[in-house]
BAFI-3210 file (N, C-alpha, C; in Angstrom, 3 decimals, decimal comma, padded with zeros to 6 digits):
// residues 154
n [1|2|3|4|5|6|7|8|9|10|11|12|13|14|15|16|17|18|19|20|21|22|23|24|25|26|27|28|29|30|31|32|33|34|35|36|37|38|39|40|41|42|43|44|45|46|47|48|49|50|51|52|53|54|55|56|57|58|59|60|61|62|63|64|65|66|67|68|69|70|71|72|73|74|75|76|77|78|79|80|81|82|83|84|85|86|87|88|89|90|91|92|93|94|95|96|97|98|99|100|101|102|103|104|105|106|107|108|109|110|111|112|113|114|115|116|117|118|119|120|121|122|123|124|125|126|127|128|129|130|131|132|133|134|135|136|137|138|139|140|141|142|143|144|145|146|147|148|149|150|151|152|153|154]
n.u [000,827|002,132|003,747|001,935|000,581|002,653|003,091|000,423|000,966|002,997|001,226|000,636|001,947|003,791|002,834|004,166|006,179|005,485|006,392|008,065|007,118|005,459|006,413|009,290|010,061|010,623|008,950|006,668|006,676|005,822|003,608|000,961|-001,387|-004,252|-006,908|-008,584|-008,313|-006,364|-003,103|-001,337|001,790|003,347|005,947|006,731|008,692|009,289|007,640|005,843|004,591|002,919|001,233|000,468|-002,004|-003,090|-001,394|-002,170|-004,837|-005,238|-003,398|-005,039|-007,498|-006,544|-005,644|-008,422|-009,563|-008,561|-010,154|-009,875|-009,533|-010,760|-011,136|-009,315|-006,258|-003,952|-001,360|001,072|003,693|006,812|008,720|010,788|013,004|012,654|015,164|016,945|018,521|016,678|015,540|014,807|016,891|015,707|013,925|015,601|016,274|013,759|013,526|015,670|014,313|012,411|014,168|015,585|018,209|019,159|020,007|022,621|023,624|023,367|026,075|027,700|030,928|031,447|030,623|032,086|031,334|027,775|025,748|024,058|020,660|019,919|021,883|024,224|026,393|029,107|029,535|028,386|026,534|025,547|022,597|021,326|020,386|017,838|015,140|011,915|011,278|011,897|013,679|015,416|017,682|018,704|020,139|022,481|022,948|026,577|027,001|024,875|023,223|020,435|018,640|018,355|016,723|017,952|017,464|018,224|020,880|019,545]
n.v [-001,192|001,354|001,888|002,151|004,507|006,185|006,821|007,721|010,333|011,430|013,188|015,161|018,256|020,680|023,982|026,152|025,708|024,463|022,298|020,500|017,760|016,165|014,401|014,041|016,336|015,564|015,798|013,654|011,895|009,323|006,797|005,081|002,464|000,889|-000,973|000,255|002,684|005,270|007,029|009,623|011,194|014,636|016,641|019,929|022,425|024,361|025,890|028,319|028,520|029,080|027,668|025,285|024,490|023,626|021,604|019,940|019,248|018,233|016,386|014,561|014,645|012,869|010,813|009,726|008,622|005,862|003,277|001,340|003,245|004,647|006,103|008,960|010,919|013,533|014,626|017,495|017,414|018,250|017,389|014,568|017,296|019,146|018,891|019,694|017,613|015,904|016,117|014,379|013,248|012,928|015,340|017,755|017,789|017,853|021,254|022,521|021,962|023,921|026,399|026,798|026,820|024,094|023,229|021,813|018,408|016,055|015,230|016,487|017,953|020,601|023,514|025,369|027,420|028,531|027,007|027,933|027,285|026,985|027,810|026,409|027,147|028,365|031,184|033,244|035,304|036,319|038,443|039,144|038,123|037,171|036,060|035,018|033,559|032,585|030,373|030,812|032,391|035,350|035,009|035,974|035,330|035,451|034,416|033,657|035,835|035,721|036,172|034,117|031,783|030,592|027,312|027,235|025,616|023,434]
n.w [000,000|000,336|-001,519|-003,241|-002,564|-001,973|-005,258|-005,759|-004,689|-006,035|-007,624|-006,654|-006,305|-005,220|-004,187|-005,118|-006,794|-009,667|-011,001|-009,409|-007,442|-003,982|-002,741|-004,176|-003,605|-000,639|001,282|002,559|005,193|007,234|006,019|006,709|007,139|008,276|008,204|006,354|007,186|006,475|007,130|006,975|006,843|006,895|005,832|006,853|004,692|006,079|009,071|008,590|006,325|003,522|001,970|003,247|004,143|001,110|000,187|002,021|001,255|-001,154|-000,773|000,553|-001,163|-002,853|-001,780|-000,639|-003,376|-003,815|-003,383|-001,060|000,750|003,572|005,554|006,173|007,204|007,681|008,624|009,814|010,958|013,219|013,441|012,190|011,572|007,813|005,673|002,999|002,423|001,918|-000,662|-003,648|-005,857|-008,385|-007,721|-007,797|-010,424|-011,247|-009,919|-011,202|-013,592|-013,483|-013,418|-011,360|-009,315|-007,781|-004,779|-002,996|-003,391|-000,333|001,327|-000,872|-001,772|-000,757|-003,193|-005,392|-006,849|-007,606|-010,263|-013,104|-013,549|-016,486|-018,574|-017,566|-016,686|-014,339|-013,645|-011,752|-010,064|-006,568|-006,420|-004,218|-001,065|-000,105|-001,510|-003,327|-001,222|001,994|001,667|-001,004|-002,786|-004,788|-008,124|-010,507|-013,515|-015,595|-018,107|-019,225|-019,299|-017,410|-014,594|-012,132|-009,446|-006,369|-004,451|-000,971|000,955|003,746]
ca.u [000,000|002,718|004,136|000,801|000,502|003,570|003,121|-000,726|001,164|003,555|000,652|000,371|003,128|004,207|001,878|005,276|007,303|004,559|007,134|007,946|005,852|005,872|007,617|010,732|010,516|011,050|007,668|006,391|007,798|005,438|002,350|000,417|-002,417|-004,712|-008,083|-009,782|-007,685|-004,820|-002,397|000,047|002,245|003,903|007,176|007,090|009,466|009,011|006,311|004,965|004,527|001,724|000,501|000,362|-003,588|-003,404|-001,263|-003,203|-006,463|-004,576|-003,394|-006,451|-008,559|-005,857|-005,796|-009,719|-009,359|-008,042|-011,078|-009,518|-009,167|-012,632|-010,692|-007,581|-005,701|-003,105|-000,516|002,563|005,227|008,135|010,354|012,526|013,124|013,022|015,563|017,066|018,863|015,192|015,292|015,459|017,522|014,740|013,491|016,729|016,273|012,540|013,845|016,617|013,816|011,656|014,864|016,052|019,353|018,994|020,710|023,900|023,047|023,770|027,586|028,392|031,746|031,340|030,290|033,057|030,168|026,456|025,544|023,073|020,006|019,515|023,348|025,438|027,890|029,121|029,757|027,071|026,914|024,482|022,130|019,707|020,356|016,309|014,240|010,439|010,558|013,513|014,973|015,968|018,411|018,209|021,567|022,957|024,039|026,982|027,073|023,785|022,641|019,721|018,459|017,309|016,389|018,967|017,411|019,283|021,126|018,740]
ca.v [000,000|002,195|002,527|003,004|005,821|007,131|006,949|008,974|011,602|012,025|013,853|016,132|019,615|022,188|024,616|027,305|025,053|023,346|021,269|020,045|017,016|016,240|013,127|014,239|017,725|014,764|016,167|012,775|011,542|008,124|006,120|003,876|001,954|-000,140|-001,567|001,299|004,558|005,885|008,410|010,209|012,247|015,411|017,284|020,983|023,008|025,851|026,187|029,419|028,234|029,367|026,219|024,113|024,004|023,448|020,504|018,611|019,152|017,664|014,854|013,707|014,230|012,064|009,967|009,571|007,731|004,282|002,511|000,633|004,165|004,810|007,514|009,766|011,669|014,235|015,654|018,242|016,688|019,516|016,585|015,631|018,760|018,591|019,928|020,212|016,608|014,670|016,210|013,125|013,474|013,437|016,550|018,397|018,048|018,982|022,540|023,030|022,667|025,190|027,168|027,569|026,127|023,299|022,623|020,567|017,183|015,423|014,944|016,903|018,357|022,722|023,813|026,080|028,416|028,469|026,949|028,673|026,382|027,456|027,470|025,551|028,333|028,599|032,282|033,546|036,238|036,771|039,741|039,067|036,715|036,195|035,746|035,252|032,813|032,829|029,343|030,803|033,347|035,572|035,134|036,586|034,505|036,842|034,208|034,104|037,382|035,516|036,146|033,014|031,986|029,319|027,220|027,130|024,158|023,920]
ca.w [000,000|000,786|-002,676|-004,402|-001,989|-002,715|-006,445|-005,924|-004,156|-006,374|-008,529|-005,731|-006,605|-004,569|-004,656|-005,125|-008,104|-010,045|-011,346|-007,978|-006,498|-002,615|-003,107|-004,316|-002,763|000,717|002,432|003,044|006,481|007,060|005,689|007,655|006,528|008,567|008,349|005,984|007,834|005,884|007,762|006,476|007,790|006,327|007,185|005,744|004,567|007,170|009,601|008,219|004,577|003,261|001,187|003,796|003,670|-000,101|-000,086|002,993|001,010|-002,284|-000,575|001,329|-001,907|-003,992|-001,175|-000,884|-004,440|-003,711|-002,715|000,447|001,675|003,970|006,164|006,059|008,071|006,573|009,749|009,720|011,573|012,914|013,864|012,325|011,011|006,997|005,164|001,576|002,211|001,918|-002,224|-004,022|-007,830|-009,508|-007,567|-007,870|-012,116|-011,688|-009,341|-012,492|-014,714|-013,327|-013,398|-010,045|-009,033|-006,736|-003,401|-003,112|-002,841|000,705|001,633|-001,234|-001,545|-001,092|-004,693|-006,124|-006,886|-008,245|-011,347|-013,919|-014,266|-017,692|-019,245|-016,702|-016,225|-012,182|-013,546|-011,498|-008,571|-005,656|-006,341|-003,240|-000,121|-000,132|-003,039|-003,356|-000,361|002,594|001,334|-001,947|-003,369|-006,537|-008,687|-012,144|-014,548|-016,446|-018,912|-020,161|-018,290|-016,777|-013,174|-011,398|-007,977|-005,824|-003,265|000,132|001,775|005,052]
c.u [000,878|003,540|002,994|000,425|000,941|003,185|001,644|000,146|001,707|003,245|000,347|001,873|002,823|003,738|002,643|006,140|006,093|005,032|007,834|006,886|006,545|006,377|008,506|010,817|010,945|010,320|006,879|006,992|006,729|004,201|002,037|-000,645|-003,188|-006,289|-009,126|-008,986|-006,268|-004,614|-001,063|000,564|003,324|004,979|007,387|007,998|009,873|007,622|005,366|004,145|003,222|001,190|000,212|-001,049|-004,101|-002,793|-001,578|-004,286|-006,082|-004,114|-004,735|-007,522|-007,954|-006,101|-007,606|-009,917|-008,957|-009,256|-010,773|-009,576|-011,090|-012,262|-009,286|-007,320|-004,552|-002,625|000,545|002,745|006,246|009,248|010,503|011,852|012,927|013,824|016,003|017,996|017,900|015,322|015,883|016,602|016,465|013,880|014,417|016,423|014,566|012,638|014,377|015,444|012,964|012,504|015,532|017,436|019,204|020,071|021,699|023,553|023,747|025,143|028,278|029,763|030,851|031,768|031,400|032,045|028,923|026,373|024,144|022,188|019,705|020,890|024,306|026,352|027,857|029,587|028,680|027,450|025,416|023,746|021,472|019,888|019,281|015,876|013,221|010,305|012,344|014,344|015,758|016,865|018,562|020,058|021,276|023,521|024,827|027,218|025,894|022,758|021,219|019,751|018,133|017,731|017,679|017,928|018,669|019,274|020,281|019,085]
c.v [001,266|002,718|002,899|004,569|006,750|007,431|007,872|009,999|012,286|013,118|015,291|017,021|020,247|022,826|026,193|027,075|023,869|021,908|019,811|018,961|016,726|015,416|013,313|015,683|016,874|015,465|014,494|012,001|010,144|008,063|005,072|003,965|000,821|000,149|000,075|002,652|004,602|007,171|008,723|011,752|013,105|016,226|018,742|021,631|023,701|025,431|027,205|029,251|028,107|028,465|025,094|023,433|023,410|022,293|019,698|018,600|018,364|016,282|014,255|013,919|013,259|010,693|009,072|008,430|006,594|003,860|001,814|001,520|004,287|005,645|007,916|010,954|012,296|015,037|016,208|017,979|018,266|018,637|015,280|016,781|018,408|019,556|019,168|018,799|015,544|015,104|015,041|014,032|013,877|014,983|017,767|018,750|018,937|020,647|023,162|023,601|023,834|026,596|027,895|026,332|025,595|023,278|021,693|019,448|016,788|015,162|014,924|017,356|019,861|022,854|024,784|027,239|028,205|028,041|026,906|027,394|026,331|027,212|026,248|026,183|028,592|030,305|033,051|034,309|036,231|037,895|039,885|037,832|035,911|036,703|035,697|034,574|033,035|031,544|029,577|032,116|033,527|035,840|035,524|035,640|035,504|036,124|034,152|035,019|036,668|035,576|034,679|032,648|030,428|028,983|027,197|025,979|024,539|022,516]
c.w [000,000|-000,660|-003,536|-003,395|-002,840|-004,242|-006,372|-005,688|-005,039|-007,961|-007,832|-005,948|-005,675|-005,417|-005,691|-006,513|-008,213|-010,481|-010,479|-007,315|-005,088|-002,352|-002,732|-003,457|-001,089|001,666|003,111|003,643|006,452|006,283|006,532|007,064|007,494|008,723|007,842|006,428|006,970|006,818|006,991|006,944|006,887|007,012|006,047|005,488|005,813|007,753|009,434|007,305|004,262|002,564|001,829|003,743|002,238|-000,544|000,938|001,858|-000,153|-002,214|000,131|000,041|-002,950|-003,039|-000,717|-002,490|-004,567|-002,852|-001,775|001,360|002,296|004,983|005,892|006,746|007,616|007,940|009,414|010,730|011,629|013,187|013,044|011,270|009,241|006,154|003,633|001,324|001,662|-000,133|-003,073|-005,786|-008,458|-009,289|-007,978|-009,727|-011,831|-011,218|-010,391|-013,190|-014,759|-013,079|-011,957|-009,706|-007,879|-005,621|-003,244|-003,180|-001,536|000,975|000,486|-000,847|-001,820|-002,241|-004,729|-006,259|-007,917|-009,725|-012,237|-014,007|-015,965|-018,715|-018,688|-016,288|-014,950|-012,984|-013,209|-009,626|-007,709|-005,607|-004,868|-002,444|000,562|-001,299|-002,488|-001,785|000,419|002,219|-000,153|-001,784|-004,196|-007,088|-010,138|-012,734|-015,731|-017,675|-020,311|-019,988|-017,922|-015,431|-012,946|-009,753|-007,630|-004,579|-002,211|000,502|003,387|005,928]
res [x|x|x|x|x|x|x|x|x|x|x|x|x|x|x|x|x|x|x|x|x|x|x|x|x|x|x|x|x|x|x|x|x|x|x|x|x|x|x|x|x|x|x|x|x|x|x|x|x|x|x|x|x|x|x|x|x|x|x|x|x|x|x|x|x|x|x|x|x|x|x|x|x|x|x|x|x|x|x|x|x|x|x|x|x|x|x|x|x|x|x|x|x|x|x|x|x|x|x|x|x|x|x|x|x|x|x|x|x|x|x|x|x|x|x|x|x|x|x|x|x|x|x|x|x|x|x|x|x|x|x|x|x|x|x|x|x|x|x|x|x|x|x|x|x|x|x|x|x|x|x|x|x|x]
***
């Protein structure tokens, strides 16, 4: 049950990067399933984050759709904490493609400096140490003079 879950959810996007599902963005902390009750439990970005109402209601009506389901329960979790290690690969390409330069991956080595989602060029400066939301930052690309947003390692 726990992978057909997963696989509904992962129709469910961040409400912020449509490109983005909650999957790979590493919002889904457990599933439990017994006798008719599905729970699932969510770990958000931030506790402020304004979408939080919009992706409970998204998963509990995706989740409502598997006929075994006959209740559901949809919780934010603050522990553990979730940060920018839970982004699977495949989320990291969908962040690129929506043009924002993804987050190191996990026990990276320290990046040399930012690289352009759009060109690939690390020739890229910091205009702005917040962007639309506080986990990003707005950078220049001087190679292909595009702005775009960086998430932050969290």
């Amino acid at each position: 049950m726990r992978d057909v879950v997963l696989e509904l959810l992962k129709e469910v996007k961040d409400p912020e990067i449509p490109t983005l599902n909650i999957v790979d963005l590493g919002l889904v902390e457990a599933i439990r399933f017994d006798r008719g009750r599905l729970e699932i439990d969510l770990l958000p970005t931030f506790t402020g984050c304004p979408a939080l109402d919009i992706i409970r209601a998204e998963v509990m009506e995706k989740a409502r759709t598997l006929p075994q389901v006959e209740e559901v329960a949809v919780r934010f979790r603050l522990s553990p904490a979730w940060s920018t290690d839970r982004i699977t690969e495949a989320g990291r390409a969908q962040l690129k493609a929506f043009g924002i330069a993804p987050p190191q991956p996990p026990k990276a080595k320290p990046a040399e400096g930012v690289t352009c989602p759009y060109c690939g060029s690390s020739d890229a400066v910091m205009e702005a140490a917040f962007g639309p939301t506080r986990c990003r930052s707005i950078y220049y690309c001087r190679n292909c003079r595009n702005p775009f947003e960086k998430m932050k390692e969290l």
